[in-house]
VMD Tcl script that builds the backbone (N, CA, C; Angstrom):
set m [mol new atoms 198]
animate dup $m
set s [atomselect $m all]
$s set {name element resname resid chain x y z} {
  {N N UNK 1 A 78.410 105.948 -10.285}
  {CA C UNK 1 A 79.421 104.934 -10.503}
  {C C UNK 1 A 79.068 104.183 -11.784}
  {N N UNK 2 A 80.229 104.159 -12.615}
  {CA C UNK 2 A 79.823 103.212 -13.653}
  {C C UNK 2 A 80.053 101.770 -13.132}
  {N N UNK 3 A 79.344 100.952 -13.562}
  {CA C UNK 3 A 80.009 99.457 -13.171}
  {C C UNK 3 A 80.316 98.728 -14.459}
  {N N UNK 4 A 80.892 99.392 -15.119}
  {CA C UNK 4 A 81.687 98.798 -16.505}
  {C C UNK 4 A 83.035 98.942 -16.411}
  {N N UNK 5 A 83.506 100.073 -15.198}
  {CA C UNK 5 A 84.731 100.716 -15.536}
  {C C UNK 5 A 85.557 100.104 -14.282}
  {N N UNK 6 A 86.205 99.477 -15.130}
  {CA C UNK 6 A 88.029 99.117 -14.085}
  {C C UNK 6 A 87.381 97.264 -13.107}
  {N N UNK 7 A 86.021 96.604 -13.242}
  {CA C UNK 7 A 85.816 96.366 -11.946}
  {C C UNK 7 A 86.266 94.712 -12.776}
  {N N UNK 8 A 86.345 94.024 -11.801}
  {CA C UNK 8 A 86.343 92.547 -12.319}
  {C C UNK 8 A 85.421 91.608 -12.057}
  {N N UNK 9 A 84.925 91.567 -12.979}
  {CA C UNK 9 A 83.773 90.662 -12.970}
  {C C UNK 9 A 83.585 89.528 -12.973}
  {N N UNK 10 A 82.975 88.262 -12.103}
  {CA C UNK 10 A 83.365 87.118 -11.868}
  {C C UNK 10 A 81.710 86.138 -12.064}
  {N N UNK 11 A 81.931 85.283 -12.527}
  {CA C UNK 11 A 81.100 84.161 -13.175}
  {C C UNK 11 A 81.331 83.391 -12.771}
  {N N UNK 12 A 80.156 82.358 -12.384}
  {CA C UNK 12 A 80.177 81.164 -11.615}
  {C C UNK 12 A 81.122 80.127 -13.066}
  {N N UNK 13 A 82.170 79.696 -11.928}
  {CA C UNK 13 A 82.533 78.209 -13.186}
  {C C UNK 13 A 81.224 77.236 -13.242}
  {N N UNK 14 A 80.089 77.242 -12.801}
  {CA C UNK 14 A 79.356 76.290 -13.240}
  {C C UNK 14 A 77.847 76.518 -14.149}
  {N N UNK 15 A 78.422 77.795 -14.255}
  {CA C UNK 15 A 77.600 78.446 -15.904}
  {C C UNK 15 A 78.308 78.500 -16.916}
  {N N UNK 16 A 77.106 77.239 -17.424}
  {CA C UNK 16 A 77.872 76.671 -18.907}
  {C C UNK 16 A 76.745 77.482 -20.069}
  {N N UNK 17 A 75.585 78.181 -19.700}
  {CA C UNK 17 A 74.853 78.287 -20.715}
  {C C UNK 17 A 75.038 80.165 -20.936}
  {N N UNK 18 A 75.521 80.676 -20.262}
  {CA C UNK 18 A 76.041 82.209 -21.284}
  {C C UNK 18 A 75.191 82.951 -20.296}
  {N N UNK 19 A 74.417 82.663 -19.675}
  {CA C UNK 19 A 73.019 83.734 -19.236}
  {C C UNK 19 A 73.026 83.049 -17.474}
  {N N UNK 20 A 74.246 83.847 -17.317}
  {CA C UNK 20 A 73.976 83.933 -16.076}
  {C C UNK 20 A 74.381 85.051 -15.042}
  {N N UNK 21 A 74.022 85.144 -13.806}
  {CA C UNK 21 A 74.784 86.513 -13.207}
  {C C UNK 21 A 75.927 86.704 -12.895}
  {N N UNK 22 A 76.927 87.542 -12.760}
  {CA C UNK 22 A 78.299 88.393 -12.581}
  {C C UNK 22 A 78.099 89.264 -11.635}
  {N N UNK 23 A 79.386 88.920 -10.783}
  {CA C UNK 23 A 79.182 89.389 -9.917}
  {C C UNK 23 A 80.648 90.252 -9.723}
  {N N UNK 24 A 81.116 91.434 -9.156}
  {CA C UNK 24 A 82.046 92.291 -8.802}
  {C C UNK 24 A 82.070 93.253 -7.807}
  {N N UNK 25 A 83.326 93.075 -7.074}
  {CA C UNK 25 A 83.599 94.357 -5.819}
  {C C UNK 25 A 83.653 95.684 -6.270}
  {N N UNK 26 A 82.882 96.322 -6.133}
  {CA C UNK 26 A 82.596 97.969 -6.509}
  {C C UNK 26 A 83.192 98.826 -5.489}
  {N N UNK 27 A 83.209 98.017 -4.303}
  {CA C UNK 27 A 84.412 98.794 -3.434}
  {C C UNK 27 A 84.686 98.301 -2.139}
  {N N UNK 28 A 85.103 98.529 -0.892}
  {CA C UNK 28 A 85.439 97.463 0.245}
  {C C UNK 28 A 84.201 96.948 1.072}
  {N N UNK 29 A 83.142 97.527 0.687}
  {CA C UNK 29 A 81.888 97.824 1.057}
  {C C UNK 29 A 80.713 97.812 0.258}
  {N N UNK 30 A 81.051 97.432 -1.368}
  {CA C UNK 30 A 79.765 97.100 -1.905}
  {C C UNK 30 A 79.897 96.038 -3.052}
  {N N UNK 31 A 79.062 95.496 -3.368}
  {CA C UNK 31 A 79.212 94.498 -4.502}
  {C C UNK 31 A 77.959 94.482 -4.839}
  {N N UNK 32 A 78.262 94.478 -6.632}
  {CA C UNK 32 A 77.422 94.886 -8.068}
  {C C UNK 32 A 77.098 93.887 -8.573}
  {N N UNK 33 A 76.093 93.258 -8.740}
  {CA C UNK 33 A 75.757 91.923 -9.268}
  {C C UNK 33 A 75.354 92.430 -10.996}
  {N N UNK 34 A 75.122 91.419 -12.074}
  {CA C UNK 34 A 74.423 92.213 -13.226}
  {C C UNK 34 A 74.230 90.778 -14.110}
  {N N UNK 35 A 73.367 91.028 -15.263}
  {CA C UNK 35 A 72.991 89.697 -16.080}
  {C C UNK 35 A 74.281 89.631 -16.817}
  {N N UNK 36 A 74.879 88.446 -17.287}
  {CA C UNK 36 A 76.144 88.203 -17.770}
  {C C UNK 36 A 75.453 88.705 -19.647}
  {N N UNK 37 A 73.911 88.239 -19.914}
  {CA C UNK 37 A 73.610 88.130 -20.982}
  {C C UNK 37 A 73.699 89.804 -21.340}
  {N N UNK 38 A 73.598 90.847 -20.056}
  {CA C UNK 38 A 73.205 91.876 -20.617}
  {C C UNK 38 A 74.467 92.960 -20.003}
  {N N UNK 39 A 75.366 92.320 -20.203}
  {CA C UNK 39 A 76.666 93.602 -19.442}
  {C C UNK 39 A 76.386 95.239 -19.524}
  {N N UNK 40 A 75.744 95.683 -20.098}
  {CA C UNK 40 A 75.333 97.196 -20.230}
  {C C UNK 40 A 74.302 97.699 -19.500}
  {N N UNK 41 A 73.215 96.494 -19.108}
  {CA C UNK 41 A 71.989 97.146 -18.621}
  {C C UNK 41 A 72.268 96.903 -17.178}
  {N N UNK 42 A 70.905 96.448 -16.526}
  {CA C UNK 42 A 70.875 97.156 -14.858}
  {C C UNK 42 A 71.924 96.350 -14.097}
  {N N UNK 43 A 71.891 96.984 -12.672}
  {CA C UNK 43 A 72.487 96.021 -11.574}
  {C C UNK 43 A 71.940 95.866 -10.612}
  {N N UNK 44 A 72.294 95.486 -10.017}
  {CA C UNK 44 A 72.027 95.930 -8.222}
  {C C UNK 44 A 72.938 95.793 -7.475}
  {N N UNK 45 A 73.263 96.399 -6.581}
  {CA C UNK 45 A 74.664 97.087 -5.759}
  {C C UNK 45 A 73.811 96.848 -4.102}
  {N N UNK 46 A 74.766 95.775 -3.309}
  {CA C UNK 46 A 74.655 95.140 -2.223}
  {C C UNK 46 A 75.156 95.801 -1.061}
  {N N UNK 47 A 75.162 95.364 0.237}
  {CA C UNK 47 A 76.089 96.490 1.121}
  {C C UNK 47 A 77.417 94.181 1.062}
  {N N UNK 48 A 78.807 94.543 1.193}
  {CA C UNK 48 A 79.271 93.337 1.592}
  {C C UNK 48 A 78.371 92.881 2.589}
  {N N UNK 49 A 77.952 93.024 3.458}
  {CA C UNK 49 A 77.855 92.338 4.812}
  {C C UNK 49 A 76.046 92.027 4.302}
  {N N UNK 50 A 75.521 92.313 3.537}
  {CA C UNK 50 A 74.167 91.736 3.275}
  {C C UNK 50 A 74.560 90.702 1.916}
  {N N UNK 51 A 75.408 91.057 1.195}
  {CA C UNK 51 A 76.133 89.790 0.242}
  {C C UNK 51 A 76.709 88.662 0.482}
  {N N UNK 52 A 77.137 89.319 1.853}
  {CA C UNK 52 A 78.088 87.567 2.573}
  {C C UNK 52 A 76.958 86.885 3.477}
  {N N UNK 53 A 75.432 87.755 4.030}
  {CA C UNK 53 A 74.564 87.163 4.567}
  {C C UNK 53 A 73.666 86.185 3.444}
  {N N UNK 54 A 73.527 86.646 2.000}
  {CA C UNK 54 A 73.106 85.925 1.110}
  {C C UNK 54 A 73.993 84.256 0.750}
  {N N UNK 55 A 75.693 84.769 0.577}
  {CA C UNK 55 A 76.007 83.636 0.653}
  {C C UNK 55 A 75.906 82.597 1.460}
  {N N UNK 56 A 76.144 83.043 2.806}
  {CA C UNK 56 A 75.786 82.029 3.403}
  {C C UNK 56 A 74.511 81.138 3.655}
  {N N UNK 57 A 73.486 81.745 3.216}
  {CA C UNK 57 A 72.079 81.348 2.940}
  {C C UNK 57 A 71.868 80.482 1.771}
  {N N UNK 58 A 72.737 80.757 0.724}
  {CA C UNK 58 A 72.606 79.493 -0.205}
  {C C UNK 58 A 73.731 78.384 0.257}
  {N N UNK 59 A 74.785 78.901 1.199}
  {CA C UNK 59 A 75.314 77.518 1.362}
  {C C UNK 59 A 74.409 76.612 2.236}
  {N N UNK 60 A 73.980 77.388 3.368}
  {CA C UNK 60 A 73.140 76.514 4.436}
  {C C UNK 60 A 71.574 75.542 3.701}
  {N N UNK 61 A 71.451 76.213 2.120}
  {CA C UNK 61 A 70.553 75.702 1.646}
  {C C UNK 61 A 68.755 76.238 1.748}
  {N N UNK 62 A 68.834 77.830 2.558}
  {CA C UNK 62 A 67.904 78.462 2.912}
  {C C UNK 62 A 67.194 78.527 1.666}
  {N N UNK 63 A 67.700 78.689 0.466}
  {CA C UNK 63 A 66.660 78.937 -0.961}
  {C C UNK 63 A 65.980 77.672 -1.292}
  {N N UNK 64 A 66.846 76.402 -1.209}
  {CA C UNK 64 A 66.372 74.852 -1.677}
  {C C UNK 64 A 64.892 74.996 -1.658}
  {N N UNK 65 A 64.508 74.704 -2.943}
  {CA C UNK 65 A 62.902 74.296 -3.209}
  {C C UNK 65 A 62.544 72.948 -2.294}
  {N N UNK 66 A 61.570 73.130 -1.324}
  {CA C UNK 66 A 61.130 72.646 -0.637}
  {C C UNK 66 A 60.324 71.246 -1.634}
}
mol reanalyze $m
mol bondsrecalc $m
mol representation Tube
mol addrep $m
């Protein structure tokens, strides 16, 4: 799979400094994260249901530096 081709790529509105991650549905079942600074190089490709377990982990605040 390329993840350059056709996908839409989405950026936090609260990255103001250029260098941050992008994120896109690669299909009903996976999502492609990648550096915004580096659109060509690597990714990593999620299953949804371990992506929506991440989100909800930063909403509940599970990452917050202690």
């Amino acid at each position: 799979m390329s993840v350059n081709e056709g996908l839409d790529w989405r950026t936090s509105t609260r990255c103001d400094s250029g260098t941050c991650v992008e994120v896109a549905a690669a299909s009903a079942d996976h999502v492609v994260v990648r550096h915004s600074a580096d659109p060509h190089g690597p990714w990593l490709a999620f299953t949804r249901s371990s992506w929506m377990a991440f989100i909800e982990g930063v909403r509940a605040g599970q990452f917050d530096p202690r």
